[in-house]
C-alpha positions in Angstrom: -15.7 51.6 -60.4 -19.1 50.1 -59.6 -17.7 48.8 -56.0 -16.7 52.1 -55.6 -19.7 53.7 -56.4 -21.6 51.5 -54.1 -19.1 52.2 -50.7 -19.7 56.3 -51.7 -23.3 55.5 -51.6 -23.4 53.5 -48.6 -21.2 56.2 -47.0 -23.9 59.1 -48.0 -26.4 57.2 -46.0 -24.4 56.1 -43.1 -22.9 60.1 -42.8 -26.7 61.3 -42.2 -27.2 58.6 -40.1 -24.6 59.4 -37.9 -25.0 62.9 -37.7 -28.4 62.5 -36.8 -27.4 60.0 -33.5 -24.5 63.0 -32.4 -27.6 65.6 -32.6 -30.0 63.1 -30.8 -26.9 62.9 -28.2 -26.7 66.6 -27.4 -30.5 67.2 -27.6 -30.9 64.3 -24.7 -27.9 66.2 -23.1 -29.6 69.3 -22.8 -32.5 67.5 -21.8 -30.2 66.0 -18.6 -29.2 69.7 -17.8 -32.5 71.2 -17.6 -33.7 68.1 -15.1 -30.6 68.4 -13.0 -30.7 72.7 -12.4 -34.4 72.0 -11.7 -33.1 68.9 -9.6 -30.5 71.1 -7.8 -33.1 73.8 -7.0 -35.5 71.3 -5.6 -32.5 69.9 -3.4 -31.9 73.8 -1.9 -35.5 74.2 -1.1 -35.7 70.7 0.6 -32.7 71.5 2.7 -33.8 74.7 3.8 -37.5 73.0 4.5 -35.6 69.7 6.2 -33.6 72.3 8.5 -36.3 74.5 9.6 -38.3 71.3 10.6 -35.5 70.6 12.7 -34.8 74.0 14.2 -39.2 74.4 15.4 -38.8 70.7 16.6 -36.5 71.6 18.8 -37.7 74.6 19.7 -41.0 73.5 20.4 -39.8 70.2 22.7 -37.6 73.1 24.6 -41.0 74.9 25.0 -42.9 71.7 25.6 -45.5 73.2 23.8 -46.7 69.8 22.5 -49.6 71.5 20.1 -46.6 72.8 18.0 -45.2 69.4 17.7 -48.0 67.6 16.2 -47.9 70.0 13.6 -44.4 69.7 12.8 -44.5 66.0 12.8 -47.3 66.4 10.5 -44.4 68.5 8.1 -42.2 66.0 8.7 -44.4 63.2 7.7 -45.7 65.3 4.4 -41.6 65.7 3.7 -40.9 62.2 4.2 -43.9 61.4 1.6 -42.8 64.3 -0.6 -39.1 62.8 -1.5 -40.4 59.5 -1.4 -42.3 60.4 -4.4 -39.2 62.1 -5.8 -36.9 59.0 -5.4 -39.4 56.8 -7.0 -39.4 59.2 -9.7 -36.1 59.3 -9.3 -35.6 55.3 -9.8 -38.1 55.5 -12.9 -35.9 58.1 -14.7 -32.6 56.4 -14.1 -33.6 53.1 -15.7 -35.1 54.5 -18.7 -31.7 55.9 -19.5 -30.2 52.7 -18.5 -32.2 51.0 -21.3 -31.7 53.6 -23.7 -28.0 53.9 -23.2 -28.1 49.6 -23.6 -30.5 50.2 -26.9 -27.3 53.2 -28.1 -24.5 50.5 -27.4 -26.5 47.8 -29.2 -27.0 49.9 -32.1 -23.1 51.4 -32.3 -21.8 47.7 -32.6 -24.2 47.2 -35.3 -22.5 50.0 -37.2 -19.4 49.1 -36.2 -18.6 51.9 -34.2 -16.4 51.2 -31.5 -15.9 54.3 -29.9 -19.4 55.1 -29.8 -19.8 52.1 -27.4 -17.4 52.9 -25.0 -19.0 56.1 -24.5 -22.1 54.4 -24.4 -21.0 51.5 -22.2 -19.9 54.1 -19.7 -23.5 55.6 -20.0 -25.1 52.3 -19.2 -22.9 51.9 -15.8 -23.5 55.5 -14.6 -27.2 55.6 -15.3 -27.7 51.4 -13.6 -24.9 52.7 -10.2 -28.2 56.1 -10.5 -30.5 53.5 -10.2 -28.8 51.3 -7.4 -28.4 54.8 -5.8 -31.9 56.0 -6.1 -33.2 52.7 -5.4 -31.1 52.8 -1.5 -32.2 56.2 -1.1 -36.4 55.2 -1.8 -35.3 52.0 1.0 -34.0 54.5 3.8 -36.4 56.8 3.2 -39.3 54.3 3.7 -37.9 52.8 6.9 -38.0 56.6 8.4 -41.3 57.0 7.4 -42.2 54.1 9.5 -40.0 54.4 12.4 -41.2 58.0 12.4 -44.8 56.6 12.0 -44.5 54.7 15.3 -43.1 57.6 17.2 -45.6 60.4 16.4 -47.4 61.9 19.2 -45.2 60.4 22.2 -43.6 62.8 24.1 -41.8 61.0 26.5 -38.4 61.9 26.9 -36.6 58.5 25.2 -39.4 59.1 22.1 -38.6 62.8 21.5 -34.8 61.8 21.5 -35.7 59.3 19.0 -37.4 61.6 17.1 -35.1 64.3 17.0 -32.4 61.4 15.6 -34.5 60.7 12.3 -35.0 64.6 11.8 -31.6 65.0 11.9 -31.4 61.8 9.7 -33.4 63.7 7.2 -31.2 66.6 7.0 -28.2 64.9 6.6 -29.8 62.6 3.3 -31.3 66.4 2.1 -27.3 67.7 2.0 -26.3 64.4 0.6 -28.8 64.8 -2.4 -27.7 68.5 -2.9 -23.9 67.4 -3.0 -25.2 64.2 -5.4 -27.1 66.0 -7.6 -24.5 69.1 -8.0 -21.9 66.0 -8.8 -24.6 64.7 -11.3 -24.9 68.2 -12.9 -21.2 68.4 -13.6 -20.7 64.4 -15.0 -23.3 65.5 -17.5 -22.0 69.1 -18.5 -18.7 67.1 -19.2 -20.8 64.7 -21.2 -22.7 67.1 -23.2 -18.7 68.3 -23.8 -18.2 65.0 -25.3 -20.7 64.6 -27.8 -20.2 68.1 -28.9 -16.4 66.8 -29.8 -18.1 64.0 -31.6 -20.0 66.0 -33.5 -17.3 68.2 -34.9 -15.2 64.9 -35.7 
């Protein structure tokens, strides 16, 4: 009777325990939805602002009005900076939850949970293939800024072309980011699914 006693006991405080985890799980999933509608909207606006830059470059080399190109290079190179900031933030965010998704699996094996740490395992690979991601993006983007560096204010012919290239380069990442980051949101609405079916288990 007294072994029994003790496994309801220990039970009582592992039940809390895990409850408390599950709810920690869908409170951090919310937290992922917020960041990737606000990540989304960001995306839209940049491919609007990418695209325009694009459209007034051209219009302005058509012109030859070379005033107006200085100031658009100078938007270009202020968007460049812009989502270099973002990626780095980007690359920050995404190993955090690569070592708090290692600290979960850690922690279900010490409870014995196996299930747990499959889920958890998958987290870990998702959020370290974000970081690889985010990491590639943060490289490309800095090698446009300074190929981009070295072509502002020529405006020969071969230059412009050049120039016109890693605009376009620009708007194509911009679209890619949008399409990434819609994916993102889904992965995560399908996890915040998941824990809510671990909670009602």
């Amino acid at each position: 009777m007294r072994h029994l006693a003790r496994h309801v006991a220990l039970l009582a405080l592992l039940l809390p325990a895990a409850a408390l985890a599950q709810d920690r799980d869908v409170r951090h999933d919310h937290g992922e939805l917020r960041r990737d509608q606000a990540e989304v909207s960001d995306d839209v606006r940049d491919l609007r602002w990418a695209e325009t830059l694009q459209a007034r470059f051209e219009d302005a080399w058509r012109a030859r009005d070379w005033n107006a190109v200085r100031r658009i290079e100078d938007g270009v190179a202020r968007y460049i900076q812009q989502e270099l900031g973002d990626a780095r933030n980007d690359v920050a965010h995404d190993a955090e939850a690569a070592r708090r998704a290692e600290a979960e699996v850690r922690q279900d094996r010490r409870a014995g949970d196996r299930h747990e740490a499959r889920e958890d395992i998958a987290k870990v690979r998702h959020d370290r293939a974000e970081t690889e991601r985010d990491e590639a993006v943060f490289k490309r983007l800095s090698d446009l800024q300074q190929r981009f560096a070295e072509l502002r204010g020529r405006t020969d012919r071969r230059d412009m072309e050049r120039k016109r290239d890693l605009i376009a380069d620009l708007v194509v990442m911009a679209r890619g980011e949008l399409n990434h980051d819609t994916r993102d949101q889904h992965h995560d609405r399908e996890q915040l699914r998941e824990d809510r079916r671990d909670d009602r288990r």
